[in-house]
N, C-alpha and C positions, 0 to 999 in steps of 0.2 A: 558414212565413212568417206573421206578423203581421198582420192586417188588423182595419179597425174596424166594427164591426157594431152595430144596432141592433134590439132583440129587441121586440115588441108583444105582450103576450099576456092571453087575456080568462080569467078565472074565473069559474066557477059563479056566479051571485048567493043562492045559499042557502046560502052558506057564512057562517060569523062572521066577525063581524071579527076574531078570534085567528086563527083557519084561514086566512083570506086572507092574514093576515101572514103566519104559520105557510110558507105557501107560496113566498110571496115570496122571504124567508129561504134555505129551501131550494136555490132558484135559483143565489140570490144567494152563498150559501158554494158550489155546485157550482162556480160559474163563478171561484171566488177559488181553490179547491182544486186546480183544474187550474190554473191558472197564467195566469190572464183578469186583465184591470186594469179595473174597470169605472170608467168615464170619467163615467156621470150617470146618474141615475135620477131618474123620474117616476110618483105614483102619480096616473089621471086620477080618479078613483074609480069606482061603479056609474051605470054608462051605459048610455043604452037602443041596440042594434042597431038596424042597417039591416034585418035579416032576422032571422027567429028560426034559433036553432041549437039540437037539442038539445031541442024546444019549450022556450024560454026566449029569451025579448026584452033581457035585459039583461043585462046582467056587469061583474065587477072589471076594470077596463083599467090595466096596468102598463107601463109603457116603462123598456128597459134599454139603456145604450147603453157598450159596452167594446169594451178589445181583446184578441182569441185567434187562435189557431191554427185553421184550417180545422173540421179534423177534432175539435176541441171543439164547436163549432159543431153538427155532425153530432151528437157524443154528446148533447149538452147538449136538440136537438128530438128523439132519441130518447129521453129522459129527460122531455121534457112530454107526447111521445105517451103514456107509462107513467101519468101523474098523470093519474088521476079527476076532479081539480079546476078542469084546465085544459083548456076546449072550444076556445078557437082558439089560434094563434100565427102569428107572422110573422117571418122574420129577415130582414134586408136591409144587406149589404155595405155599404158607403161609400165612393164615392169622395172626391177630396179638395174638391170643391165642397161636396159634403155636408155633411162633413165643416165648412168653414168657415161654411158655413149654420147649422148647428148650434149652433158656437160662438159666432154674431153673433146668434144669436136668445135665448140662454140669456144672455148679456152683457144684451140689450136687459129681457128679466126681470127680472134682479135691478137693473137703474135703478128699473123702474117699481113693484116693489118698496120700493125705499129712497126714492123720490119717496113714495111715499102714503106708505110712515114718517116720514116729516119732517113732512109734511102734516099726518098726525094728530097730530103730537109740537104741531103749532105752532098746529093748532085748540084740542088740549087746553091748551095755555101761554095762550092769547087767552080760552077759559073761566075760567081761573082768575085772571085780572088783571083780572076784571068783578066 
């Protein structure tokens, strides 16, 4: 059965940024290769912890949010326990509130997005009629 899941996971901060991508990537065709739909992604960038892990304060924070089968799910955090790269992770089901929380927050994004694009469109149009 199908469910919708949202994956959180931190990377090393000593990595490039080719390796962080590099990593990402990885994930991100695992999850397509098995037959996942991924629904959204977010990169938050390097962010400092709440606690050190690992000794190390900070890390790459990636949010993924698809849909799979259970037991991809399972392969998929056996497959970041394996990766050197990645010190935490978190996956978390969805219900359908979630779910619609998700979508009304990502919708409210890209307003506020295309508002400051207009914004700037129409500050820049206002400089150049001076």
């Amino acid at each position: 059965m199908q469910r919708q899941y949202e994956t959180v996971f931190i990377m090393t901060p000593v990595l490039s940024e080719e390796q962080m991508k590099e990593a990402v990537s990885k994930f991100q065709d695992y999850l397509k290769k098995k037959g996942a739909e991924i629904v959204y992604e977010d990169h938050w960038g390097l962010r400092k912890m709440a606690y050190p892990i690992q000794k190390k304060s900070t890390g790459f924070y990636h949010l993924i949010e698809f849909r799979a089968d259970t037991q991809l799910v399972k392969d998929m955090e056996l497959e970041m326990k394996r990766d050197e790269r990645i010190i935490r992770f978190l996956t978390v089901a969805l219900d359908k509130h979630a779910i619609a929380y998700n979508e009304k927050r990502r919708r409210q994004k890209e307003e506020e997005k295309q508002a400051a694009k207009e914004e700037k469109q129409a500050a820049k149009e206002e400089k150049e009629a001076k």
